[in-house]
gemmi code that builds the backbone of each chain (N, CA, C; Angstrom):
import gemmi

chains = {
    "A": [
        ("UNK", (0.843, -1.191, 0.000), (0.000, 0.000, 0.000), (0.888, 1.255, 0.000)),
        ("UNK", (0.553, 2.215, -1.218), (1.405, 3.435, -0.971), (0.802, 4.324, 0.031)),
        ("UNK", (2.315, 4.554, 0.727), (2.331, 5.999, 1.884), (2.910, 7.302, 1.340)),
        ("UNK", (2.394, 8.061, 1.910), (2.961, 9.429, 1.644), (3.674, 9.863, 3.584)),
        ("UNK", (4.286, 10.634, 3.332), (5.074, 11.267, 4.755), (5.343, 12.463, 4.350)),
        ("UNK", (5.126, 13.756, 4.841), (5.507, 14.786, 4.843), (6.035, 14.903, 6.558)),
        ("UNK", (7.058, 15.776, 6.001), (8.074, 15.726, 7.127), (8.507, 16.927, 7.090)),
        ("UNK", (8.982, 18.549, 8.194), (9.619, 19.885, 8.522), (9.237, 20.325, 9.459)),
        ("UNK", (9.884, 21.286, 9.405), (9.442, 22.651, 10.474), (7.845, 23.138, 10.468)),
        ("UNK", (7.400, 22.628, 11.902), (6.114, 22.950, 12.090), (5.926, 24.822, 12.250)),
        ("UNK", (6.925, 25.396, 12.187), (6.948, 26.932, 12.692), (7.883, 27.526, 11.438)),
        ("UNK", (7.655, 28.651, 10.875), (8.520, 29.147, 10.349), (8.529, 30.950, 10.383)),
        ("UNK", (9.494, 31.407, 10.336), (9.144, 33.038, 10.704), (9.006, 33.863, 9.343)),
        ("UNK", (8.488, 34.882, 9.576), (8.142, 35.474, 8.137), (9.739, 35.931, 7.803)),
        ("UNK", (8.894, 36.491, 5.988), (10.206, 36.136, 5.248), (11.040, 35.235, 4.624)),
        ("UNK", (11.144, 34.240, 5.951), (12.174, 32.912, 5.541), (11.537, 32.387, 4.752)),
        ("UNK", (12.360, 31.197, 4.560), (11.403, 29.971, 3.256), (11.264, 28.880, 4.329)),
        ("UNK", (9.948, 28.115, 3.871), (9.593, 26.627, 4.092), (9.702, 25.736, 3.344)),
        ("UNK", (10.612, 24.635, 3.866), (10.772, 23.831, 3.210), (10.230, 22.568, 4.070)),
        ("UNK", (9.504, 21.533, 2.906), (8.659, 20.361, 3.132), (9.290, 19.286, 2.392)),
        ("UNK", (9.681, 17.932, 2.926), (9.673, 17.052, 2.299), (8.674, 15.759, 2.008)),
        ("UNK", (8.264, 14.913, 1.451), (7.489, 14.081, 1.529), (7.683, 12.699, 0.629)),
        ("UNK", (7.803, 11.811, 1.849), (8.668, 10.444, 1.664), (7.410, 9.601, 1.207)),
        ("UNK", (7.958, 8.465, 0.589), (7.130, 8.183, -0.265), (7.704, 6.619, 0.056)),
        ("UNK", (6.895, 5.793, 0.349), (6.873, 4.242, 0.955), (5.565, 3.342, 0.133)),
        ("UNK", (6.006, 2.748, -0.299), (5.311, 0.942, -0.724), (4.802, 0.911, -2.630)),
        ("UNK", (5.650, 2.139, -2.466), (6.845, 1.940, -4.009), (6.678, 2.871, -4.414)),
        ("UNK", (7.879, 3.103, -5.829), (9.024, 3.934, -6.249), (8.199, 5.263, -6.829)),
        ("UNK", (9.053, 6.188, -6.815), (8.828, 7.130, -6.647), (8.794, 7.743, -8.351)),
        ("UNK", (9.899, 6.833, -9.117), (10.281, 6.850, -10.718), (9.893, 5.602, -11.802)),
        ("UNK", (8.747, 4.960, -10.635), (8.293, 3.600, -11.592), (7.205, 3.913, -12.229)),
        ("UNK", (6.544, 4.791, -12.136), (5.483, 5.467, -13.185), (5.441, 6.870, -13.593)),
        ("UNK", (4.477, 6.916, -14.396), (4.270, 7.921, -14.652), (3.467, 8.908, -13.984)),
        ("UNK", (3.449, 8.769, -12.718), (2.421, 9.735, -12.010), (3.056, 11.304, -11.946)),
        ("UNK", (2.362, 11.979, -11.651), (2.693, 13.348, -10.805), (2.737, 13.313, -9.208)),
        ("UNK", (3.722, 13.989, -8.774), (3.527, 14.260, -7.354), (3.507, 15.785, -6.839)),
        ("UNK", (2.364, 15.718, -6.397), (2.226, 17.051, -6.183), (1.947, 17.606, -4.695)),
        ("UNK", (1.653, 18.886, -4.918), (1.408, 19.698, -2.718), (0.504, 20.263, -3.389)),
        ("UNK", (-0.626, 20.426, -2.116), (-1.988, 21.151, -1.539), (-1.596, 21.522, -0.585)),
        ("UNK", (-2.171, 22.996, -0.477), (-2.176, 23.599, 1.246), (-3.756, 23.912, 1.315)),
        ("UNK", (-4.024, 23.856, 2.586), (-5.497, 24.668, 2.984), (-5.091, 25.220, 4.569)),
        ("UNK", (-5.254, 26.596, 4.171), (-5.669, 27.222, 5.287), (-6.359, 27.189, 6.375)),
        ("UNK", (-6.071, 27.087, 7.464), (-7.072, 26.632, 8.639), (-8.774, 27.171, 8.194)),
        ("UNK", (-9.323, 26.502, 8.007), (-10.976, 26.372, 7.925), (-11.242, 27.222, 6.264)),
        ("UNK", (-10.179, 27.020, 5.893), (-10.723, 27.168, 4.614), (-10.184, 25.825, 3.194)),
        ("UNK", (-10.607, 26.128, 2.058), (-10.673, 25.555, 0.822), (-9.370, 24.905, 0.496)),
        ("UNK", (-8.708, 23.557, -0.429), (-7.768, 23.313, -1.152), (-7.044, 24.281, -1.975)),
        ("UNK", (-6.145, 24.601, -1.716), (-5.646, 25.430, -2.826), (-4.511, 24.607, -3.394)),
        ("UNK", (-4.201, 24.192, -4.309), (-2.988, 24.071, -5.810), (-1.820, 24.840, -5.596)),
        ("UNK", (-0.585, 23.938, -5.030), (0.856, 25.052, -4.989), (1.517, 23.797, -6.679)),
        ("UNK", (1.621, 22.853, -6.777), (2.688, 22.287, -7.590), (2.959, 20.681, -7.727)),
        ("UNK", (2.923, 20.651, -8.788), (3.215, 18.721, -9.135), (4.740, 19.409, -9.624)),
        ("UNK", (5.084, 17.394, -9.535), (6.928, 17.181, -10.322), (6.598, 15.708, -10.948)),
        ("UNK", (7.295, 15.420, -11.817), (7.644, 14.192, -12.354), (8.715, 13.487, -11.868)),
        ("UNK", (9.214, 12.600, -12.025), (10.312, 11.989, -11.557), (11.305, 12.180, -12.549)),
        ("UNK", (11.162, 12.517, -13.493), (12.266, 13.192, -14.936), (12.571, 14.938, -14.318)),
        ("UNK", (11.223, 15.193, -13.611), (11.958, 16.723, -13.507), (10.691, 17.615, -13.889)),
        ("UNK", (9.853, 17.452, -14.831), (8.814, 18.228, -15.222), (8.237, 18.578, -14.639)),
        ("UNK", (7.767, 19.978, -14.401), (6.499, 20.853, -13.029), (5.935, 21.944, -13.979)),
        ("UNK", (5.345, 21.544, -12.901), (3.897, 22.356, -13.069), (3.236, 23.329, -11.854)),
        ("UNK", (3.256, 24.873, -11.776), (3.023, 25.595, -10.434), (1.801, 26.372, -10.462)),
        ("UNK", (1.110, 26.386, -9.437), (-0.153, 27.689, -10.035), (0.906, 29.086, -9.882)),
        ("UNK", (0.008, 29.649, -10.724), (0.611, 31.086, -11.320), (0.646, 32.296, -9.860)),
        ("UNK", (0.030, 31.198, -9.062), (-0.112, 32.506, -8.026), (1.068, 32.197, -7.033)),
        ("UNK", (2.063, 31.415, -7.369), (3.079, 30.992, -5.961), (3.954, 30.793, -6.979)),
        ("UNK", (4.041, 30.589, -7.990), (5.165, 30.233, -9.107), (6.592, 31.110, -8.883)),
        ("UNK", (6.401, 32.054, -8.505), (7.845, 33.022, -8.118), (8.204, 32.595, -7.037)),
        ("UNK", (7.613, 32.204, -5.869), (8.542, 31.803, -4.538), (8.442, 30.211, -4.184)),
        ("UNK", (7.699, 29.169, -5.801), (7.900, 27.673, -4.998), (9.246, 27.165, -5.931)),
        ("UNK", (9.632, 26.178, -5.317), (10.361, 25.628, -6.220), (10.345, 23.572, -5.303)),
        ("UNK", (9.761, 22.932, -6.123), (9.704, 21.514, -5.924), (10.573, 20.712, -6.544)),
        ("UNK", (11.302, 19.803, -6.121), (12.408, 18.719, -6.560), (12.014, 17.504, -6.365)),
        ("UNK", (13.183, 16.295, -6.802), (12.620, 15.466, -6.566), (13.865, 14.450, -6.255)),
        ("UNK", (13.838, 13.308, -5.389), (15.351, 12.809, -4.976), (14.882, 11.219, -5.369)),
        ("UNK", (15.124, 10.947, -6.499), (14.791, 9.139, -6.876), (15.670, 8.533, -5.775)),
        ("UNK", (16.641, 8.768, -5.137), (17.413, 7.522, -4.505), (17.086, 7.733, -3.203)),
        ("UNK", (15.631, 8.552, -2.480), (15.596, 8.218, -1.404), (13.893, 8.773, -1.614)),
        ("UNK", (13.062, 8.329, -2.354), (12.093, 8.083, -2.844), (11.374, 9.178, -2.179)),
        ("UNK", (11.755, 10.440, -2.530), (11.375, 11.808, -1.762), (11.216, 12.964, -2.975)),
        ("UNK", (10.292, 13.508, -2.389), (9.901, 15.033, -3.098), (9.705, 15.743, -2.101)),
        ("UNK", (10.302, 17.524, -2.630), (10.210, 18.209, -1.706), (10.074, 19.989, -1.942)),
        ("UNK", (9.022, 20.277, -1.074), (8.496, 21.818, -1.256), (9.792, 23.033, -0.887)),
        ("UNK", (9.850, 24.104, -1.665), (10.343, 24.762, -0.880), (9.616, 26.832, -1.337)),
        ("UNK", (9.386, 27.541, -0.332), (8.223, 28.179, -0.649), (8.912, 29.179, 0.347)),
        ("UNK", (9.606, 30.508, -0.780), (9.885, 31.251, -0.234), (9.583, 32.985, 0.538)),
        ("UNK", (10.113, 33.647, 0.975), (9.341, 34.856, 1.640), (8.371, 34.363, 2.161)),
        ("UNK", (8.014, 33.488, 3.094), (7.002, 33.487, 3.281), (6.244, 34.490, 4.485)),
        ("UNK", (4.615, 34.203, 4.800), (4.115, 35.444, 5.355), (3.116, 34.860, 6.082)),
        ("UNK", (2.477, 35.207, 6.781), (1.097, 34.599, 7.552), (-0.079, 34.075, 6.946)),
        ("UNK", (-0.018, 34.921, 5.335), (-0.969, 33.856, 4.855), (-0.746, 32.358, 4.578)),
        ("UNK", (0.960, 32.285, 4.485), (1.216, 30.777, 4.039), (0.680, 29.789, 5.016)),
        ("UNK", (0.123, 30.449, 6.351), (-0.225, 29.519, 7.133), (-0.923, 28.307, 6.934)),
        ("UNK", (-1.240, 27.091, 7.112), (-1.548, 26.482, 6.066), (-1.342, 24.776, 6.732)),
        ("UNK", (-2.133, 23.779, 6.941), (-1.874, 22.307, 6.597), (-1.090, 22.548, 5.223)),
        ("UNK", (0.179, 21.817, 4.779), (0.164, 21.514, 3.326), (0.130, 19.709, 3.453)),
        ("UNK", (-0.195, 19.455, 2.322), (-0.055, 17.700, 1.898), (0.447, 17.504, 0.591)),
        ("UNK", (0.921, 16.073, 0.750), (2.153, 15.720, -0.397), (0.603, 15.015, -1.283)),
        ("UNK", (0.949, 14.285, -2.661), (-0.337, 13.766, -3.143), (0.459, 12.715, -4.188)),
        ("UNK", (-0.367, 12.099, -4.909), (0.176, 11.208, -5.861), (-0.916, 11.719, -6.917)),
        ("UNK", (-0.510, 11.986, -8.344), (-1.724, 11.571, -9.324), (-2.364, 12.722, -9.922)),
        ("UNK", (-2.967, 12.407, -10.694), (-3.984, 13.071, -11.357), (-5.080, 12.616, -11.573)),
        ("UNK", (-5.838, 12.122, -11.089), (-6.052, 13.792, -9.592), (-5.608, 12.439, -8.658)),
        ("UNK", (-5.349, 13.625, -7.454), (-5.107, 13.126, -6.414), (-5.410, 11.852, -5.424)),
        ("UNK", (-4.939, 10.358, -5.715), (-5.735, 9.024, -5.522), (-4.896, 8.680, -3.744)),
        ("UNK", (-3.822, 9.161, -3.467), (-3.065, 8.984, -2.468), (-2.631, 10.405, -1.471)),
        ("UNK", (-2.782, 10.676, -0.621), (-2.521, 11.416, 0.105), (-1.639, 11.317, 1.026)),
        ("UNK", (-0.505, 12.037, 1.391), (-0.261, 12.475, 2.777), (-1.263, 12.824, 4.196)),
        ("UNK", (-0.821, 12.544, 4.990), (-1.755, 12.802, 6.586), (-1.657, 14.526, 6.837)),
        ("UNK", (-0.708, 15.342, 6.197), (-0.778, 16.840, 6.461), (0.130, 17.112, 7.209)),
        ("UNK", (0.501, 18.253, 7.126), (1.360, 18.931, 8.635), (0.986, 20.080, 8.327)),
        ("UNK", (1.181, 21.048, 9.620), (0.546, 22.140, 9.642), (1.813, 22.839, 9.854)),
        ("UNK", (2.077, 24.081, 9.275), (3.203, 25.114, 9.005), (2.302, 26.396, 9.509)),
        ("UNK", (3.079, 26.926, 10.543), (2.710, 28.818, 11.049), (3.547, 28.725, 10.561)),
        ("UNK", (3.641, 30.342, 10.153), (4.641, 31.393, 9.588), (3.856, 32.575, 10.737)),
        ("UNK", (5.043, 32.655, 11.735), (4.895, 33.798, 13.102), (6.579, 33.945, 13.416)),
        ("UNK", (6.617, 35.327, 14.200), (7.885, 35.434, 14.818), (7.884, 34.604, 16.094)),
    ],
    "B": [
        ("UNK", (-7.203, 30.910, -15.581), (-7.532, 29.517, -14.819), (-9.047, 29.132, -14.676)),
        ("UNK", (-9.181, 28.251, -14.891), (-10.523, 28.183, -14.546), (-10.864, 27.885, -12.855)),
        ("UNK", (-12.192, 28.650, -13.062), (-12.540, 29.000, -11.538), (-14.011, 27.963, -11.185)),
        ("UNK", (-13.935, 27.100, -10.390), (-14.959, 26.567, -9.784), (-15.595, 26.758, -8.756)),
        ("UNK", (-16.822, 26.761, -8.884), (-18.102, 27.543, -7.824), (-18.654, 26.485, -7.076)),
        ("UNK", (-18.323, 25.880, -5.959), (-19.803, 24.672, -5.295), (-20.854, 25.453, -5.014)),
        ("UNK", (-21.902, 25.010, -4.746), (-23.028, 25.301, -4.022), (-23.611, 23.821, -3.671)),
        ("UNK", (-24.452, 23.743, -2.789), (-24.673, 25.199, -1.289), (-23.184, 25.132, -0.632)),
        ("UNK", (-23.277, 26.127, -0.281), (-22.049, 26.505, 0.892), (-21.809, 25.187, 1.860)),
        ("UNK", (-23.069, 24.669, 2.548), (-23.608, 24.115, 3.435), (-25.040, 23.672, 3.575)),
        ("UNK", (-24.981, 21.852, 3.269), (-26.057, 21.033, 3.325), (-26.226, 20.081, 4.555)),
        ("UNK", (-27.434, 20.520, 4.911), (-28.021, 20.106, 6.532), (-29.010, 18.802, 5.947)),
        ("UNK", (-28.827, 17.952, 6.331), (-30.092, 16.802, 5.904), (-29.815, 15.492, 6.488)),
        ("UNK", (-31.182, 14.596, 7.214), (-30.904, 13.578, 7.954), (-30.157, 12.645, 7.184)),
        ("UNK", (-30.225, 11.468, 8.104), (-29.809, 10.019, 7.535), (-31.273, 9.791, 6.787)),
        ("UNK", (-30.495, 9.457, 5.664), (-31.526, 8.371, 4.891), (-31.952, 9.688, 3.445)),
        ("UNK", (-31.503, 10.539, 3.882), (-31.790, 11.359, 2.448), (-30.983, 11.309, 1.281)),
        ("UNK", (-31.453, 11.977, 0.469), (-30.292, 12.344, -0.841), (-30.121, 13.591, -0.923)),
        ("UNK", (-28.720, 13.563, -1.306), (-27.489, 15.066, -1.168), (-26.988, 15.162, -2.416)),
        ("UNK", (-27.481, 16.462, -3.314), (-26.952, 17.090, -4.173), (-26.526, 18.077, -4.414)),
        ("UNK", (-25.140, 17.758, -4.578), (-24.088, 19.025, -4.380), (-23.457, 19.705, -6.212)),
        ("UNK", (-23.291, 20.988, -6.274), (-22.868, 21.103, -7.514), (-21.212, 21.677, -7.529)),
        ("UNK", (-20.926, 21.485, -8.415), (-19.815, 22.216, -8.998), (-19.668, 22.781, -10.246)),
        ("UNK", (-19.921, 23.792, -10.525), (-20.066, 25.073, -11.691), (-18.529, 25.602, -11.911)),
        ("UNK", (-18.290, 25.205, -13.294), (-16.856, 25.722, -13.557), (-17.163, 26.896, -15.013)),
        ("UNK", (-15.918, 28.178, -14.522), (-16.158, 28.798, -15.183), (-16.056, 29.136, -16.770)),
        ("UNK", (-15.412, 28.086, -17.091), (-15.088, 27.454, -18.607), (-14.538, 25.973, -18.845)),
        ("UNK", (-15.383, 25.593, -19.803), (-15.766, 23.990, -20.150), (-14.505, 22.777, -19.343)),
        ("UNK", (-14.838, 22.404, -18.905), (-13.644, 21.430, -18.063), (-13.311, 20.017, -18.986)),
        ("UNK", (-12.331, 20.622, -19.687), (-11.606, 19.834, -20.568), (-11.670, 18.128, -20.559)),
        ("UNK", (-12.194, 17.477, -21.460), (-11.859, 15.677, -21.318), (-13.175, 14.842, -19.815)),
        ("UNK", (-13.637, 16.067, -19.436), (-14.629, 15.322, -18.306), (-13.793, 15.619, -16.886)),
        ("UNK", (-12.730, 15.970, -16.620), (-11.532, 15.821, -16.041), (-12.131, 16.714, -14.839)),
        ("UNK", (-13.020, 15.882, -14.072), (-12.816, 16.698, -12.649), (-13.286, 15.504, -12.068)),
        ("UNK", (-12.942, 15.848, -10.671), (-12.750, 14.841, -9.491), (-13.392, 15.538, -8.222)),
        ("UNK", (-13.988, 14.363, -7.492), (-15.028, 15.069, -5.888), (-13.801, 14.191, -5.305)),
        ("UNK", (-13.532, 15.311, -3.768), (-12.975, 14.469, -2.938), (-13.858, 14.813, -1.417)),
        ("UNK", (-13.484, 13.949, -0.557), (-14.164, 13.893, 0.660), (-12.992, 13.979, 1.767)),
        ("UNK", (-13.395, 15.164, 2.737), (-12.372, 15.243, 3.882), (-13.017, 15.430, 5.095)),
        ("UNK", (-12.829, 14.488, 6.025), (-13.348, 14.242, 7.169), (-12.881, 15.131, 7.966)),
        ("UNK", (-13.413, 15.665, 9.387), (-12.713, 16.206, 10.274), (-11.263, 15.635, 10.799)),
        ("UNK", (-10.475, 16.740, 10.338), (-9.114, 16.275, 10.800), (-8.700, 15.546, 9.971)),
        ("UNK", (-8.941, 14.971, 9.013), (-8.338, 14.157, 8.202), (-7.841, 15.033, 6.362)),
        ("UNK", (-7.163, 13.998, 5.878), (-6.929, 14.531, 4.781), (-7.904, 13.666, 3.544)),
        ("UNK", (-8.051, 14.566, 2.635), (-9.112, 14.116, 1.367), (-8.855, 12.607, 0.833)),
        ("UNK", (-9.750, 12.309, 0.348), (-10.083, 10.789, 0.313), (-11.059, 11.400, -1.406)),
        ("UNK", (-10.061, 10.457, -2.576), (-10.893, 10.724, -3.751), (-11.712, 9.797, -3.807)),
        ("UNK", (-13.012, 10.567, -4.051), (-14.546, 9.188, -4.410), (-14.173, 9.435, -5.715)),
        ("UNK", (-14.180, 10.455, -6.971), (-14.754, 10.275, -7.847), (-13.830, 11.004, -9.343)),
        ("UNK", (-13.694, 9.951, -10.132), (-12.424, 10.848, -10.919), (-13.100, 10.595, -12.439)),
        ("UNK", (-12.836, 11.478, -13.216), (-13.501, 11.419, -14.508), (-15.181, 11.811, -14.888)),
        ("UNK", (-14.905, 12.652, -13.451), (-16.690, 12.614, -13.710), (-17.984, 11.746, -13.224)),
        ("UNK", (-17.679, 10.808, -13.211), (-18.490, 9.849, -12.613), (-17.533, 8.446, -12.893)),
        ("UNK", (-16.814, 8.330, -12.788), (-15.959, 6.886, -12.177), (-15.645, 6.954, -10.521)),
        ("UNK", (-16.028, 6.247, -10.216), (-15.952, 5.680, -8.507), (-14.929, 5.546, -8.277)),
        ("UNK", (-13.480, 5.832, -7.043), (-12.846, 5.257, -7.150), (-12.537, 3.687, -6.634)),
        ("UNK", (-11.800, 3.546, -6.367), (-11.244, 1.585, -5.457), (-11.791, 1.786, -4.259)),
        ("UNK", (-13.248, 1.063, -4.011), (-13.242, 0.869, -2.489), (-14.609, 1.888, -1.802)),
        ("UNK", (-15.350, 3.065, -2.849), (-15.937, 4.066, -2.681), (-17.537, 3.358, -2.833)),
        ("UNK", (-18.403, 3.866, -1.656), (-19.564, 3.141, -1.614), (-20.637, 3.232, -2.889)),
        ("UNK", (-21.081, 2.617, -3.554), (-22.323, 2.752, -4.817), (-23.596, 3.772, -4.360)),
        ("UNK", (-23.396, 4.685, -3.122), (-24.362, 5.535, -2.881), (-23.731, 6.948, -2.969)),
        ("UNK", (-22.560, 6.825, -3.688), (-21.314, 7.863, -4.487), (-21.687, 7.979, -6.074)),
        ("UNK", (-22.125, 8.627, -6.294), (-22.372, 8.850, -7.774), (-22.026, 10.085, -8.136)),
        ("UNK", (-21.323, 10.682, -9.398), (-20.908, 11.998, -9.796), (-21.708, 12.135, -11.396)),
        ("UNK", (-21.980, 12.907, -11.649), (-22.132, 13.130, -13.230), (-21.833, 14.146, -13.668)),
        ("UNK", (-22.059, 14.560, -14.883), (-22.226, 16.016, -15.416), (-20.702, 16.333, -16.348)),
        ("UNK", (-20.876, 16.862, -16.960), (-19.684, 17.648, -18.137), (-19.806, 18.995, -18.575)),
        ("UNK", (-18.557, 18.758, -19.544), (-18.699, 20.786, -19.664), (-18.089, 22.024, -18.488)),
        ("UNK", (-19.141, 22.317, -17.973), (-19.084, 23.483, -17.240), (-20.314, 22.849, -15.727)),
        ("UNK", (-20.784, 21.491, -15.512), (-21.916, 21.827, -14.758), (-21.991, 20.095, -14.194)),
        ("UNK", (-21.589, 20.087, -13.077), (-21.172, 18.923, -12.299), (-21.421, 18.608, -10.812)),
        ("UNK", (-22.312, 17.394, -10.906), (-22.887, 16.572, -9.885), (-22.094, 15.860, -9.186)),
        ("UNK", (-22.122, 15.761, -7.443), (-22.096, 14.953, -6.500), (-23.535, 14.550, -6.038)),
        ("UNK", (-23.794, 12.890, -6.278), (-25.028, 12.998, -5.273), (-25.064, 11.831, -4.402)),
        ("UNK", (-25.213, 12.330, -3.285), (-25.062, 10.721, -1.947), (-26.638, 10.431, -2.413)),
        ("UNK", (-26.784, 8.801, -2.017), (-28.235, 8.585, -2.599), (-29.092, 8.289, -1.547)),
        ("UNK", (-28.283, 8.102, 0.123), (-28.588, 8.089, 1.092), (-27.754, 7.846, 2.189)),
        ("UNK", (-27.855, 8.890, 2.875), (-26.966, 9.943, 3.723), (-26.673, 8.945, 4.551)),
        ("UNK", (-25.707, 8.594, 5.285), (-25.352, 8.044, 6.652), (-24.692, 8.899, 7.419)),
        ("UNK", (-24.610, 8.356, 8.539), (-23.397, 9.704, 9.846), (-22.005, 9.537, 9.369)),
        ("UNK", (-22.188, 8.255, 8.498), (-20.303, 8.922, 8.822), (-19.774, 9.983, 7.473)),
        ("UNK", (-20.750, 10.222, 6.771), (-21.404, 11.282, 5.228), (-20.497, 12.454, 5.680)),
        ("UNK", (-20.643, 13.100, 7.303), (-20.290, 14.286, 7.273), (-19.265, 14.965, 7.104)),
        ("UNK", (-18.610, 15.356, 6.556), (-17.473, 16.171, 5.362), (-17.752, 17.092, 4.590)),
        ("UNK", (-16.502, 17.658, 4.631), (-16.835, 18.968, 3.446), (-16.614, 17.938, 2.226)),
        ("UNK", (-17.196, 18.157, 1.031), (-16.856, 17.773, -0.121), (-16.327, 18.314, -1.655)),
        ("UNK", (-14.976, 18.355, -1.644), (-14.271, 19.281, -3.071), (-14.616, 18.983, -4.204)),
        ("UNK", (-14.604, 19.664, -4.911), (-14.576, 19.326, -6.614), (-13.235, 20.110, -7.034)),
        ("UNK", (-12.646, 19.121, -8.031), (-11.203, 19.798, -8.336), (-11.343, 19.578, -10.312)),
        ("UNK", (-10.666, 20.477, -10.803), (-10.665, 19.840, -12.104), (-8.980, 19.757, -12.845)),
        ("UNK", (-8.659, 19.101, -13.509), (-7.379, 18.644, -13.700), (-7.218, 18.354, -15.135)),
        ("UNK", (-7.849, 19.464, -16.209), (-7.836, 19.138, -16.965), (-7.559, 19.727, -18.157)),
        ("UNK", (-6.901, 20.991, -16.940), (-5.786, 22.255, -17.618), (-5.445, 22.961, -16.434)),
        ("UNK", (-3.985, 23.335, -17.040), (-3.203, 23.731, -15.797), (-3.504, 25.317, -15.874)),
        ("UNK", (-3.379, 26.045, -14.315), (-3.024, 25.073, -13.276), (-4.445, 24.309, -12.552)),
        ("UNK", (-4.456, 23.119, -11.954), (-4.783, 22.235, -11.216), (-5.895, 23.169, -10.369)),
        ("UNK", (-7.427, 23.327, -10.566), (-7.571, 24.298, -9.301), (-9.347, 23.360, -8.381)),
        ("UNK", (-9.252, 23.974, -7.502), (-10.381, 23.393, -6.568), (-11.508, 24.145, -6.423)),
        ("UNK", (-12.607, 23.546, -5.922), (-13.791, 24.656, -5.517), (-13.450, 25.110, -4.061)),
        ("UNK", (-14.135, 25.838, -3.481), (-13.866, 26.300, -1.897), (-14.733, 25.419, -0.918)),
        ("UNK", (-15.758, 24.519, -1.458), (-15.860, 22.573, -0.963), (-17.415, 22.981, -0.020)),
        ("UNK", (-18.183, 22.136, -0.157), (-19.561, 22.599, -0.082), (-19.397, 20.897, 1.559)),
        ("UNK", (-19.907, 21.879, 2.651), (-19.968, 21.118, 4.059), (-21.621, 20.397, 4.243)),
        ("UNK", (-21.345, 18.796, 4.228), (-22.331, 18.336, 4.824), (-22.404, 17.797, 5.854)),
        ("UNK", (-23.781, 18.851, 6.907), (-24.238, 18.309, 7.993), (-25.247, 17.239, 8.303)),
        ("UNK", (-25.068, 16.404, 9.348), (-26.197, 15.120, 8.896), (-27.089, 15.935, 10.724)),
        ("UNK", (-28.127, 15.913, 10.215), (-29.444, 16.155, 11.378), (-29.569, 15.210, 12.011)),
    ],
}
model = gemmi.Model(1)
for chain_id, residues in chains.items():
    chain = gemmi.Chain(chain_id)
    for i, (resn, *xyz) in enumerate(residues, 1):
        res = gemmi.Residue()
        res.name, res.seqid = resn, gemmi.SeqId(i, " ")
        for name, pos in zip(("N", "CA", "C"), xyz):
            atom = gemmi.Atom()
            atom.name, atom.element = name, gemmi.Element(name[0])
            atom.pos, atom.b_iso = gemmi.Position(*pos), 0.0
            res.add_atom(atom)
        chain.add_residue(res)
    model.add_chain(chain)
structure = gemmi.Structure()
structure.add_model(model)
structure.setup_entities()
């Protein structure tokens, strides 16, 4: 059964960047053709769309975070990972790792403040 | 981007009813290509429904989606308690990737 793991800093201060990783267990990360992508939602609000990757490298960002995300991807330790800079209090946010189009596998979430 | 609308905001209705939820997108949603997901309190989304009305692995037969274009159905065909979740509609069938703001059902 595939797992997702997102794994960082539950706190981050404004300005800085957040960075998220999300481990990926009960198989490979470069054996298909899926997308892997991040969702954030704001405490009590809606899904919002930050970014898929391929395992070749190919992404895809919404236009509204495209200047401060940048997502990678590490085949030899079956990991993808967010990184989302300046950030500010709106980034506040659960984010989750995902598999697919559309989304068939999920991460459990972690929740990121951005506070001093 | 295209922009998707749910309605109602918020559906109140016992056990044993039927729940129809929409999702209104603001230009034609390419290939059928949208998906309902279900997120429990505290939990993370769980896809019922991809392509429009394909079920996914494991999703109860009182999960049904339809509709194309621009104008798209969720309908439970009878409500149980454990029903209560907000429910998303996402479409994926031009980038970027975007969601509705997810229509909450309460069970009476």
């Amino acid at each position: 059964q595939l797992q997702l793991q997102e794994s960082g800093p539950g706190l981050v201060k404004p300005s800085e960047t957040l960075s998220l990783t999300c481990t990926v267990s009960g198989g490979s990360i470069s054996s298909s053709s899926y997308y892997w992508g991040w969702v954030r939602q704001p405490p009590g609000k809606g899904l919002d769309y930050i970014g898929s990757i391929h395992y070749s490298g190919s992404t895809y960002f919404n236009p509204s975070l495209k200047s401060r995300v940048t997502i990678s991807v590490d085949t030899s330790n079956n990991q993808f990972s967010l990184k989302l800079s300046s950030v500010t209090a709106a980034d506040t946010a659960v984010y989750y790792c995902a598999r697919g189009t559309p989304y068939s596998y999920w991460g459990q979430g972690t929740l990121v403040i951005v506070s001093s | 981007e295209i922009v998707l609308t749910q309605s109602p905001g918020t559906l109140s209705l016992s056990p044993g009813e039927r729940a129809t939820l929409s999702c209104r997108a603001s230009q034609s949603v390419s290939s059928s290509s949208l998906a309902w997901y279900q997120q429990k309190p505290g939990q993370a989304p769980r896809l019922l429904i991809s392509d429009a009305s394909s079920r996914a692995t494991g999703i109860p037969d009182r999960f049904s989606g339809s509709g194309s274009g621009t104008d798209f159905t969720l309908t439970i065909s009878r409500l149980e308690p454990e029903d209560l979740a907000v429910y998303h509609c996402q479409q994926y069938g031009s980038s970027p990737l975007t969601f509705g703001q997810g229509t909450k059902v309460e069970i009476k």
